[in-house]
VMD Tcl script that draws the C-alpha trace (Angstrom):
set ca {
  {61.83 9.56 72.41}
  {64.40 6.50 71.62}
  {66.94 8.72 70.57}
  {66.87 11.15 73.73}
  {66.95 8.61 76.00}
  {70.10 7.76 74.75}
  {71.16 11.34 75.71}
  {70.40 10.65 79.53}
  {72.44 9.27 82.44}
  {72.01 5.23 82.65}
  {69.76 4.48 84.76}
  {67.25 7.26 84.92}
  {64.22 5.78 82.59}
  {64.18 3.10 85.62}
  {62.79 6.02 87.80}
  {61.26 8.81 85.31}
  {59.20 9.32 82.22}
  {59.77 11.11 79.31}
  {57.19 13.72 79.33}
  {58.21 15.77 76.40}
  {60.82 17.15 74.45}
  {61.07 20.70 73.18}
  {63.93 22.25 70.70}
  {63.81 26.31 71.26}
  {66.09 29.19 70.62}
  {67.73 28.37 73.53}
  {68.62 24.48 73.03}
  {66.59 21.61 74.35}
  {64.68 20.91 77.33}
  {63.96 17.42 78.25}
  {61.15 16.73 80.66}
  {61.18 13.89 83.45}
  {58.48 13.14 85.60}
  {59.51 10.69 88.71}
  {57.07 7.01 87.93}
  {54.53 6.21 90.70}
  {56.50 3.31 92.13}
  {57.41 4.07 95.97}
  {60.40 4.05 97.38}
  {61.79 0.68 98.85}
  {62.76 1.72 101.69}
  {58.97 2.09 102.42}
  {57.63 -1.10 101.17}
  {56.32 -1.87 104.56}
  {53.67 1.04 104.17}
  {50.62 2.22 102.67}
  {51.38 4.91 100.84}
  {49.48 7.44 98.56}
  {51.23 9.68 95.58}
  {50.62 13.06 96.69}
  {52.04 14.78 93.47}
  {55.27 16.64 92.77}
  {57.39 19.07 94.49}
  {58.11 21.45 92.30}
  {59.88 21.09 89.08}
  {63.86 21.74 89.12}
  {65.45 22.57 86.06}
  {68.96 21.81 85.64}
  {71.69 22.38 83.13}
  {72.82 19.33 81.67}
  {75.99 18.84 79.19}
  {75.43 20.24 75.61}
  {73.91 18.71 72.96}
  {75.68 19.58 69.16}
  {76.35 22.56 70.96}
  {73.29 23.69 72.54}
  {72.47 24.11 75.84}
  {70.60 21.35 77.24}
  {68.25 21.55 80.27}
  {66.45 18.65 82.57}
  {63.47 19.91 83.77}
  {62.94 16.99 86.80}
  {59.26 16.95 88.99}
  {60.06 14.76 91.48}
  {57.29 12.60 92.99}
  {56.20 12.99 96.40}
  {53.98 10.17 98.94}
  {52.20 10.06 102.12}
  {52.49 7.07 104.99}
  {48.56 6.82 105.56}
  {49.26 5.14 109.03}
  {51.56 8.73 110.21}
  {50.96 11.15 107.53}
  {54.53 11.79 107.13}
  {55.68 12.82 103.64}
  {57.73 10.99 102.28}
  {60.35 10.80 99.00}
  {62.93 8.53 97.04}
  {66.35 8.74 98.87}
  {69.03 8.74 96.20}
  {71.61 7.27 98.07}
  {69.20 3.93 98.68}
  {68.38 4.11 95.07}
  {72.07 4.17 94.02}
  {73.55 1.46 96.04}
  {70.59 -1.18 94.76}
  {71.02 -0.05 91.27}
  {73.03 0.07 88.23}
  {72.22 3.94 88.61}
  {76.45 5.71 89.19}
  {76.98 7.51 92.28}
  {77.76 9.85 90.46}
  {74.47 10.51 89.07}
  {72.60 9.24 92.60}
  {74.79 12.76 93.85}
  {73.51 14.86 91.21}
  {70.04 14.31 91.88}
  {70.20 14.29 95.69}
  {72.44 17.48 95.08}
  {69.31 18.94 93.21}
  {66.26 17.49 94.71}
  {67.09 17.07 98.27}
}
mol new
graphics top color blue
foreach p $ca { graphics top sphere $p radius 0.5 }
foreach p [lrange $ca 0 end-1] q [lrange $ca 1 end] { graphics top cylinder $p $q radius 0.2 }
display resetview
């Protein structure tokens, strides 16, 4: 798992797990799994993990010329107090982290 995390944007281990790696026909799918640490922005609430949207897959840049795929299942809460749901924002994350706007884009592009 060292070496793939190499592979990934900087940044990304602060907010995911490495769930598993798989090497196919294909090329290589890397599974990510959003941590159970809520957003910041909600710090002021109780909030419950409620699971994972569905999982996204997305094409990442090739790998010893392979295709390479990021299978992302982002993590989802609920405010107790309102029962809103609720989910990271990427542009907070980005601006409070070492995390590139770049990056913050691609996965606000991709998970909403």
């Amino acid at each position: 798992m060292a070496l793939v995390s190499m592979l990934l944007p900087e940044g990304i281990l602060d907010y995911f797990y490495i769930t598993e790696v798989k090497a196919t026909k294909e090329g290589f799918s890397i599974y990510l799994e959003e941590k159970n640490v809520p957003p910041v922005e909600y710090k002021a609430e109780l909030l419950h993990s409620k699971g994972f949207y569905p999982e996204v897959r997305v094409q990442d840049f090739p790998i010893r010329g392979r295709k390479a795929y990021l299978h992302v299942k982002r993590r989802r809460w609920e405010v107790v107090s309102s029962g809103q749901a609720v989910a990271r924002d990427w542009t907070v994350v980005q601006s409070g982290t070492r995390m590139t706007k770049e990056f913050a884009a691609f996965l606000k592009g991709i998970l909403g």
